[in-house]
PyMOL commands that place a pseudoatom at each C-alpha (Angstrom):
pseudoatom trace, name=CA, resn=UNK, resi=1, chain=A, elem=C, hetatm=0, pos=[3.678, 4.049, 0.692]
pseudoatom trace, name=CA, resn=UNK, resi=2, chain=A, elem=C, hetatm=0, pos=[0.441, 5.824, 1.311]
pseudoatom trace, name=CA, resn=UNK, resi=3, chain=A, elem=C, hetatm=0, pos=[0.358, 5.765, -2.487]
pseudoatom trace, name=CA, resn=UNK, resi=4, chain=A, elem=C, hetatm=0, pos=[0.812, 2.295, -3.444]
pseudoatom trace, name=CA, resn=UNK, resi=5, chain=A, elem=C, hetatm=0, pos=[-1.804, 1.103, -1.121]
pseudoatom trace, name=CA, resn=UNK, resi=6, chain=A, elem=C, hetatm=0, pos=[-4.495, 3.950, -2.025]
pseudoatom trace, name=CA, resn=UNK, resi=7, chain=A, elem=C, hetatm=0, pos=[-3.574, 2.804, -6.137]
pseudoatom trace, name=CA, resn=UNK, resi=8, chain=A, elem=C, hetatm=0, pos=[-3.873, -0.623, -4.839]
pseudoatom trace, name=CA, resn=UNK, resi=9, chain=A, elem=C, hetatm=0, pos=[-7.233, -0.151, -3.633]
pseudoatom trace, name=CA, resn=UNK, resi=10, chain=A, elem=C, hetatm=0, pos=[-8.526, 1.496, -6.374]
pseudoatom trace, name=CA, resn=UNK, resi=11, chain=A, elem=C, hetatm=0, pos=[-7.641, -1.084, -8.923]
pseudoatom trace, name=CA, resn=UNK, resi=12, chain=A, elem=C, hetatm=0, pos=[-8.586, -3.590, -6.763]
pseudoatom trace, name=CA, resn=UNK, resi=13, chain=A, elem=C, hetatm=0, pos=[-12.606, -2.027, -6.705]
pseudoatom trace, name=CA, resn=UNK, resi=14, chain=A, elem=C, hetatm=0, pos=[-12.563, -1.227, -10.188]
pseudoatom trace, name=CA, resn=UNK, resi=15, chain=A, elem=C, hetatm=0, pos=[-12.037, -5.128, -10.804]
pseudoatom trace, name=CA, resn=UNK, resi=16, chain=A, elem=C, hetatm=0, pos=[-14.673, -5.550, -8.255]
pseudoatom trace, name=CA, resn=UNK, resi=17, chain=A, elem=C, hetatm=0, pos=[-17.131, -3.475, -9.875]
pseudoatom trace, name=CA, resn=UNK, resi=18, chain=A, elem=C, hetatm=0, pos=[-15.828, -4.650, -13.703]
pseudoatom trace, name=CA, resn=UNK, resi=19, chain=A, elem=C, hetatm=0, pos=[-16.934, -8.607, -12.126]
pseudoatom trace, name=CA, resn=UNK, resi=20, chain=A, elem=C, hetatm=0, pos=[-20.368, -7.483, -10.518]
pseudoatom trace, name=CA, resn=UNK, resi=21, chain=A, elem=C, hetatm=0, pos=[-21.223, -5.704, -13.540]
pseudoatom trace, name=CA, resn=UNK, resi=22, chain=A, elem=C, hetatm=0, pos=[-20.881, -8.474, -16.247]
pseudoatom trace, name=CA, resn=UNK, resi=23, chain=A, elem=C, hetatm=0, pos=[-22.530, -11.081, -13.814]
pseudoatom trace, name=CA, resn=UNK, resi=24, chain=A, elem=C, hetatm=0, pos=[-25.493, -8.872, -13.552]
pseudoatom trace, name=CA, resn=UNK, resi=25, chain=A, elem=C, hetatm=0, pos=[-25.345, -9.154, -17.484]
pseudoatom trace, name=CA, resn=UNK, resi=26, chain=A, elem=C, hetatm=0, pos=[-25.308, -12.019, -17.709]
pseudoatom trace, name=CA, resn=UNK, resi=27, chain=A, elem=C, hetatm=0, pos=[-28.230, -13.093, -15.477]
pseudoatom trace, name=CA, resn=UNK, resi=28, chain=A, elem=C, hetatm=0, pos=[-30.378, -10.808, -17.343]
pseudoatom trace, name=CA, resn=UNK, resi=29, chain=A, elem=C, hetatm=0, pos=[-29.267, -13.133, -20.388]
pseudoatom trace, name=CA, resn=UNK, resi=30, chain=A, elem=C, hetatm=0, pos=[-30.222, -16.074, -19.118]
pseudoatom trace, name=CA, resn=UNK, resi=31, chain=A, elem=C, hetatm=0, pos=[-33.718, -15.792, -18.651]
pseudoatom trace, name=CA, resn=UNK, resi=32, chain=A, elem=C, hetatm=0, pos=[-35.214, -19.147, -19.646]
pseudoatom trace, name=CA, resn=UNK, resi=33, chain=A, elem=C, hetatm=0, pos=[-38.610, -20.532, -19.882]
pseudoatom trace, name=CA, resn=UNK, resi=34, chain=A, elem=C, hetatm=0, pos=[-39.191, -23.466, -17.906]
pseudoatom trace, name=CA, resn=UNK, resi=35, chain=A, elem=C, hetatm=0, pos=[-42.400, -25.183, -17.889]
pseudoatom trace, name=CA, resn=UNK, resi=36, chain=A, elem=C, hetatm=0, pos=[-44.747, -25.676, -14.937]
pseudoatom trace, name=CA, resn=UNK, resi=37, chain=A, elem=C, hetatm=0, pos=[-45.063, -29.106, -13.206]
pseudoatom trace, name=CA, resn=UNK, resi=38, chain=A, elem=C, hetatm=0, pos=[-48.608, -29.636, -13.761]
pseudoatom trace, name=CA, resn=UNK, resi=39, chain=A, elem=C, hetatm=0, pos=[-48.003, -28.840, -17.965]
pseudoatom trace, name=CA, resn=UNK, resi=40, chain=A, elem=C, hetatm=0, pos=[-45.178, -31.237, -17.757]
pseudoatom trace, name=CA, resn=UNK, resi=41, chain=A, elem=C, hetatm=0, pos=[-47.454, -34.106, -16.478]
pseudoatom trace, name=CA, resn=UNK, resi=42, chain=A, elem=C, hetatm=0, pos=[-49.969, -33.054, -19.130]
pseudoatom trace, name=CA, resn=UNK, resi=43, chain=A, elem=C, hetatm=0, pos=[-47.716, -33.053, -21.907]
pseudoatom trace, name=CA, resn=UNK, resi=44, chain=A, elem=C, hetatm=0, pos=[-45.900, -36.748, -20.669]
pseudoatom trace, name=CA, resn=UNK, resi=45, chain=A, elem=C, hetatm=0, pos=[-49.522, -38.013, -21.027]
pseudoatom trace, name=CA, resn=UNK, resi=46, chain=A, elem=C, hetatm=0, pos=[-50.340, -36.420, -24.897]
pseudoatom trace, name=CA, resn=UNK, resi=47, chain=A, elem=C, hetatm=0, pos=[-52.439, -33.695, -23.256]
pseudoatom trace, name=CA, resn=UNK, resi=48, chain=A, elem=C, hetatm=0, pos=[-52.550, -29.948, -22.870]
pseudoatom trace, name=CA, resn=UNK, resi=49, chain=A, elem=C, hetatm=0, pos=[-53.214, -28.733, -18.913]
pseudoatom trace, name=CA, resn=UNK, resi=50, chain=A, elem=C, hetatm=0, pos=[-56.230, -27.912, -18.353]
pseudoatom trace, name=CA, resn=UNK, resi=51, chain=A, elem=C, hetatm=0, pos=[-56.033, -25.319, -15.631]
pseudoatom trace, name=CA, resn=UNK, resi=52, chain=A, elem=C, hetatm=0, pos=[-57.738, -21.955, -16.494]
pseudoatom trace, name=CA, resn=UNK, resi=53, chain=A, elem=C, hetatm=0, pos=[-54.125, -20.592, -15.548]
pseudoatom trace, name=CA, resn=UNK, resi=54, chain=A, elem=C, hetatm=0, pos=[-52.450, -22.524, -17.517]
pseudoatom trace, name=CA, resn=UNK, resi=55, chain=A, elem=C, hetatm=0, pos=[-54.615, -21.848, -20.420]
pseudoatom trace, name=CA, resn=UNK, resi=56, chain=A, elem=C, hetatm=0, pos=[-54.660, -18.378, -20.062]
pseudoatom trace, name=CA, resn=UNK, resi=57, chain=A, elem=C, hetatm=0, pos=[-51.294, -18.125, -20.100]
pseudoatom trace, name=CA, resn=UNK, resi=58, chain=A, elem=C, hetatm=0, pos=[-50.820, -20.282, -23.253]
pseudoatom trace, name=CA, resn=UNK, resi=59, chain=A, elem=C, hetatm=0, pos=[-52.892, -17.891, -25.166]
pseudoatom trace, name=CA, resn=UNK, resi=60, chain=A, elem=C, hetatm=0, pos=[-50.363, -14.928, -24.640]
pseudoatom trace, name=CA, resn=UNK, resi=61, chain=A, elem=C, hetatm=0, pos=[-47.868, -17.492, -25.201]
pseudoatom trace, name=CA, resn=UNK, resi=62, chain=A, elem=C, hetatm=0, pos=[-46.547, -17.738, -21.598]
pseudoatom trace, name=CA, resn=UNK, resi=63, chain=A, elem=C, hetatm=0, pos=[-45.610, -20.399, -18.744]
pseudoatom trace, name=CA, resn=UNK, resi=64, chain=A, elem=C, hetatm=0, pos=[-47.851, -19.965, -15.835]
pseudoatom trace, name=CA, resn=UNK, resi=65, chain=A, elem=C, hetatm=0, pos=[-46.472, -18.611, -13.384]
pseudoatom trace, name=CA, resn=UNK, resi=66, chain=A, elem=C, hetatm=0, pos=[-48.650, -19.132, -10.661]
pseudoatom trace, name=CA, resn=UNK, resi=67, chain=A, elem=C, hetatm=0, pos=[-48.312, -23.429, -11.386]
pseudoatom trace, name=CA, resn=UNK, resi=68, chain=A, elem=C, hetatm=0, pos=[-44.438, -22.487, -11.031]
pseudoatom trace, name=CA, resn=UNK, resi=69, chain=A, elem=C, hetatm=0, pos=[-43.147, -22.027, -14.783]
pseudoatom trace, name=CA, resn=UNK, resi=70, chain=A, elem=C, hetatm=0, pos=[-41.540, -19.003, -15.998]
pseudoatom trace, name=CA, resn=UNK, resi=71, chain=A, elem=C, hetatm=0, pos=[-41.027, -17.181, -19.714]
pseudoatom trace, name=CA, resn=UNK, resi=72, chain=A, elem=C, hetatm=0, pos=[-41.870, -17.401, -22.680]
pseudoatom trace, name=CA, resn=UNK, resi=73, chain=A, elem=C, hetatm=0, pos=[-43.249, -20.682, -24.299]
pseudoatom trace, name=CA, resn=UNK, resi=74, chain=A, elem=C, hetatm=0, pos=[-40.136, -21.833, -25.857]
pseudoatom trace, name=CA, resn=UNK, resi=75, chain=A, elem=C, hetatm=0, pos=[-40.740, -22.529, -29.834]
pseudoatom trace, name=CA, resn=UNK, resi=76, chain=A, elem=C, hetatm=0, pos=[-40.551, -26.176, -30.615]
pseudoatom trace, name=CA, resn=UNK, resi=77, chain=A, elem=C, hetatm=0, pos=[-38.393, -27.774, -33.418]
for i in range(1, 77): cmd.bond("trace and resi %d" % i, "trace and resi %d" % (i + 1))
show_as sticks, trace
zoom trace
């Protein structure tokens, strides 16, 4: 009996550890870019921002993430 339950356990936190170690995975995966509000706003009205943030951010390609965005400027189609 003693058996059973310590097998029991152990394939029970291998499945644990299987699960938490794809999700982490898959977080690292889905690392998007999302804009920041204030480039949104900009962009809705034909313009570029014109925070020095923003700008400084958009020459290395970036979101600015001190306005809130995050990534990499996602390449337009």
């Amino acid at each position: 009996m003693k058996i059973q339950k310590a097998l029991l356990a152990v394939i029970i936190g291998s499945a644990l550890a299987f699960g938490f170690a794809h999700a982490a995975d898959a977080k690292k995966d889905a690392v998007a870019s999302k804009v920041a509000g204030c480039c949104v706003k900009a962009a809705a009205d034909s313009k570029a921002c014109a925070h020095p943030c923003c700008v400084a951010a958009a020459k290395e390609k970036n979101n600015c993430t001190k306005c809130g965005g995050a990534g990499a400027i996602a390449a337009k189609k």
